[in-house]
MOPAC internal coordinates of N, CA, C and O (Angstrom, degrees):
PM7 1SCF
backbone

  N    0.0000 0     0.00 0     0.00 0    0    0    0
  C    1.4614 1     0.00 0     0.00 0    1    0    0
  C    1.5276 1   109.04 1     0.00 0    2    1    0
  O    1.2310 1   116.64 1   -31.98 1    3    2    1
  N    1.3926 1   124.00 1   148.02 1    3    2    1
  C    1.6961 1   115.66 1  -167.98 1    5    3    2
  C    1.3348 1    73.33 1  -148.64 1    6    5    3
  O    1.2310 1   127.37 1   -24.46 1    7    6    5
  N    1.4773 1   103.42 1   155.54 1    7    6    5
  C    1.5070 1   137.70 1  -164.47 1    9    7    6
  C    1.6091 1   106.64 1  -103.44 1   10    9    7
  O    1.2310 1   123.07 1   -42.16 1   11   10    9
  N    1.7715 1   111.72 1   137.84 1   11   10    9
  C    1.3983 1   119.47 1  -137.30 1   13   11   10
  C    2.1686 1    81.93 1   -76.05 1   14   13   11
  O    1.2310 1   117.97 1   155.48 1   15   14   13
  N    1.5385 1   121.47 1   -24.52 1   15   14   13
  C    1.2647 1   102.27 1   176.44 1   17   15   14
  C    1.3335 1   102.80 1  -128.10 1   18   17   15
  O    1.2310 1   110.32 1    24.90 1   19   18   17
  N    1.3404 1   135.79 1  -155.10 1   19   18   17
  C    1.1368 1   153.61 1  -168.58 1   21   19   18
  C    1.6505 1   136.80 1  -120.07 1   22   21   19
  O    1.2310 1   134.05 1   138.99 1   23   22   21
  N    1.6669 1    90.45 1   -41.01 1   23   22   21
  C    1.3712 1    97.24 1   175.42 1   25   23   22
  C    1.7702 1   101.23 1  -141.64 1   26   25   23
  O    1.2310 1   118.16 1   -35.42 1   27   26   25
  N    1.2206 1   121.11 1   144.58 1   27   26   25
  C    1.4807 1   126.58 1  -168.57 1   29   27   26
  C    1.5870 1    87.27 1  -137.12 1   30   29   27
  O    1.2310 1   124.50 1   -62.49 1   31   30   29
  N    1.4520 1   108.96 1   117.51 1   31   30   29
  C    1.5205 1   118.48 1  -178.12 1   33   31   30
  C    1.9677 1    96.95 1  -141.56 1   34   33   31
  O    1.2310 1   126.17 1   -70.36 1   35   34   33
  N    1.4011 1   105.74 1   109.64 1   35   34   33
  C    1.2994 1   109.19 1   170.33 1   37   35   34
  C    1.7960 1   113.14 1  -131.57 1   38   37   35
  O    1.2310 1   135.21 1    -0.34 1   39   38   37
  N    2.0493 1    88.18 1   179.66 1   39   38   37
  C    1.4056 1    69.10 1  -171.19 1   41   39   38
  C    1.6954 1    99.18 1  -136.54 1   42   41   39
  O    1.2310 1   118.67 1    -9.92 1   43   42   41
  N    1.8547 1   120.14 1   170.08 1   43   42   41
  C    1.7207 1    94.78 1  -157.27 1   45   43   42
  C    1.4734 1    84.85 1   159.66 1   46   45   43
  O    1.2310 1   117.13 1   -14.60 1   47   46   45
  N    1.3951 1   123.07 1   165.40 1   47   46   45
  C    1.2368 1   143.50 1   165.95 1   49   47   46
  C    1.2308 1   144.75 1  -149.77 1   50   49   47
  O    1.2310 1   109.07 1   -39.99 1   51   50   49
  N    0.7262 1   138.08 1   140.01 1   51   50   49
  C    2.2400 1   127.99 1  -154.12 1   53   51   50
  C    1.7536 1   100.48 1  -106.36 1   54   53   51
  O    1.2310 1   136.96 1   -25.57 1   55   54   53
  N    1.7396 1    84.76 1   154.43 1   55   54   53
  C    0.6984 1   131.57 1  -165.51 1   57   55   54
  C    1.5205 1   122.61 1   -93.35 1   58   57   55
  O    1.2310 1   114.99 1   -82.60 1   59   58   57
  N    1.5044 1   127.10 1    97.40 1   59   58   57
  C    1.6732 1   106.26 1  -138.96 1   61   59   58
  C    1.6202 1    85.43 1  -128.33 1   62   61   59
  O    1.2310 1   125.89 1   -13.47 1   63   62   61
  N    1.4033 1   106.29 1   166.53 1   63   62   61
  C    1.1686 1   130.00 1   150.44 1   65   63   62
  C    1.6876 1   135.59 1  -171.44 1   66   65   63
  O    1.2310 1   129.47 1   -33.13 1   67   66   65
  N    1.9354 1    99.35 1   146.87 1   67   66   65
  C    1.5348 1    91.63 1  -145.32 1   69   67   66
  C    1.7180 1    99.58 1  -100.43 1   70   69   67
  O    1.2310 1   134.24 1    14.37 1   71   70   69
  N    1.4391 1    90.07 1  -165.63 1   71   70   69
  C    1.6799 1    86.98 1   164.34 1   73   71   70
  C    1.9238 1    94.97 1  -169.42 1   74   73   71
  O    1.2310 1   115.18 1   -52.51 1   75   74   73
  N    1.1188 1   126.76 1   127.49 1   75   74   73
  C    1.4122 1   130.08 1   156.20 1   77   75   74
  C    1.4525 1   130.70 1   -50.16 1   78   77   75
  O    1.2310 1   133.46 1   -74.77 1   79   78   77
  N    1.5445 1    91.58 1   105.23 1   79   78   77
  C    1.5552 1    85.20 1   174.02 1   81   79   78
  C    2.1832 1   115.54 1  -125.42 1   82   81   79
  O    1.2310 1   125.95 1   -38.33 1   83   82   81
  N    1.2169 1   106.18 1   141.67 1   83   82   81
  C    1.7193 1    90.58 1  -149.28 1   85   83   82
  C    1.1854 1   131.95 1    47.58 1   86   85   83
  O    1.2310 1   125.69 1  -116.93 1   87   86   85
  N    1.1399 1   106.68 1    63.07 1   87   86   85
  C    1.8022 1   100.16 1  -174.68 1   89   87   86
  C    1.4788 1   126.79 1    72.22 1   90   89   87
  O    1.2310 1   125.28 1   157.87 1   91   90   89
  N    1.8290 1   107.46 1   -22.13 1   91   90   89
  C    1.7713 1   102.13 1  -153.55 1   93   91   90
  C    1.8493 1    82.95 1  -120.82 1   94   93   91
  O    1.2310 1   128.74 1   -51.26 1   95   94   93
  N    1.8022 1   100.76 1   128.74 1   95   94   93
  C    1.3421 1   115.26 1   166.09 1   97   95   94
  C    1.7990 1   104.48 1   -47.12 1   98   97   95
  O    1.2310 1   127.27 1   -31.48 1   99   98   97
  N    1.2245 1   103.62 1   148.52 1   99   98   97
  C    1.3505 1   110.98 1   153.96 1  101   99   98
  C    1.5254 1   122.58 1  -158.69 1  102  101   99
  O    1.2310 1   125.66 1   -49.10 1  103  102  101
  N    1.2480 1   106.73 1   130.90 1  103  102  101
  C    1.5130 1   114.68 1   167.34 1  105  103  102
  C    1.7186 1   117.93 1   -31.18 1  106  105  103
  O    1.2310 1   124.27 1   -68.96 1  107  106  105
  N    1.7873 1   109.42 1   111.04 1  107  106  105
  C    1.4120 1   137.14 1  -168.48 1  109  107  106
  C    1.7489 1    95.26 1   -72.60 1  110  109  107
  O    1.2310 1   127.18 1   107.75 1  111  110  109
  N    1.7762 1   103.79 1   -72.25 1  111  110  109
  C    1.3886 1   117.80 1  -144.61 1  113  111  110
  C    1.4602 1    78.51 1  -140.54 1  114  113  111
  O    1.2310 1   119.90 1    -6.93 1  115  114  113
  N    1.2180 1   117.79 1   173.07 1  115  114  113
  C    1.7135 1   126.58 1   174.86 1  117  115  114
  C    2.0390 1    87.28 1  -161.24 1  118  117  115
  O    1.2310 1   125.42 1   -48.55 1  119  118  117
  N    1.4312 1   107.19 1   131.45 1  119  118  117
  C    1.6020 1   107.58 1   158.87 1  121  119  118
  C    0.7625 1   114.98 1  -144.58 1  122  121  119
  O    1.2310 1   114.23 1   -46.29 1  123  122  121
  N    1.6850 1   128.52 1   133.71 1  123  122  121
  C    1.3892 1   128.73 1  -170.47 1  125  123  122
  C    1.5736 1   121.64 1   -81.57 1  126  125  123
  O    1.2310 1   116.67 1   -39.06 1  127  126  125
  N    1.1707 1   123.93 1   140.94 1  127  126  125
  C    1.6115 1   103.72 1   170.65 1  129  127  126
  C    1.2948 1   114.88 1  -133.55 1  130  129  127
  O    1.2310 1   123.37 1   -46.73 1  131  130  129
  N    1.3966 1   111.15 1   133.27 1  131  130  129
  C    1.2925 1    98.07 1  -160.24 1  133  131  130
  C    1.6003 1   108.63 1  -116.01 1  134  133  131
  O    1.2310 1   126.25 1   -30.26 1  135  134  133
  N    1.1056 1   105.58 1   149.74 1  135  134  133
  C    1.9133 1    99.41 1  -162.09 1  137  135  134
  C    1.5781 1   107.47 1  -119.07 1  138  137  135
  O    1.2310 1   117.66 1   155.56 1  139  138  137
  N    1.4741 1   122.07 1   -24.44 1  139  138  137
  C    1.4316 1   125.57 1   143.30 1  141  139  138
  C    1.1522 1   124.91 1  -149.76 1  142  141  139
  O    1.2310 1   111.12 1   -10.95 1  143  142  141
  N    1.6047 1   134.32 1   169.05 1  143  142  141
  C    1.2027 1   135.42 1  -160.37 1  145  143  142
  C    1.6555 1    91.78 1  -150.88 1  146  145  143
  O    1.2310 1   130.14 1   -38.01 1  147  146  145
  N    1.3937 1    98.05 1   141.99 1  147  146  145
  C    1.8225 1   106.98 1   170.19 1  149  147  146
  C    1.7169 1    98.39 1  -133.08 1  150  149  147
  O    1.2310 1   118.31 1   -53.56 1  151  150  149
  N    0.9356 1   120.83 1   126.44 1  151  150  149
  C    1.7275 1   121.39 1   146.26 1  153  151  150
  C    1.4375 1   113.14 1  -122.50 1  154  153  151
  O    1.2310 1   132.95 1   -31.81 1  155  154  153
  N    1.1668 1    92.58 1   148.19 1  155  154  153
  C    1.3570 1   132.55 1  -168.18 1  157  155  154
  C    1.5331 1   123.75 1  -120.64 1  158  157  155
  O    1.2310 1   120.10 1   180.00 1  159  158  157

């Protein structure tokens, strides 16, 4: 099976939230958002 393009280059930034556990932050939730996409 081969894929209908080649290269998938977008652009976007997530959406995070933490919570402390022992002292050390850690990633809660993570969401991506994506604001454009090109394939090629």
């Amino acid at each position: 099976m081969t894929a209908a393009f080649r290269m998938l280059h977008g652009f976007g930034h997530y959406h995070e939230t933490y919570v402390r556990l022992d002292g050390r932050w850690r990633i809660r939730t993570i969401r991506p958002s994506r604001l454009h996409i090109e394939a090629s």
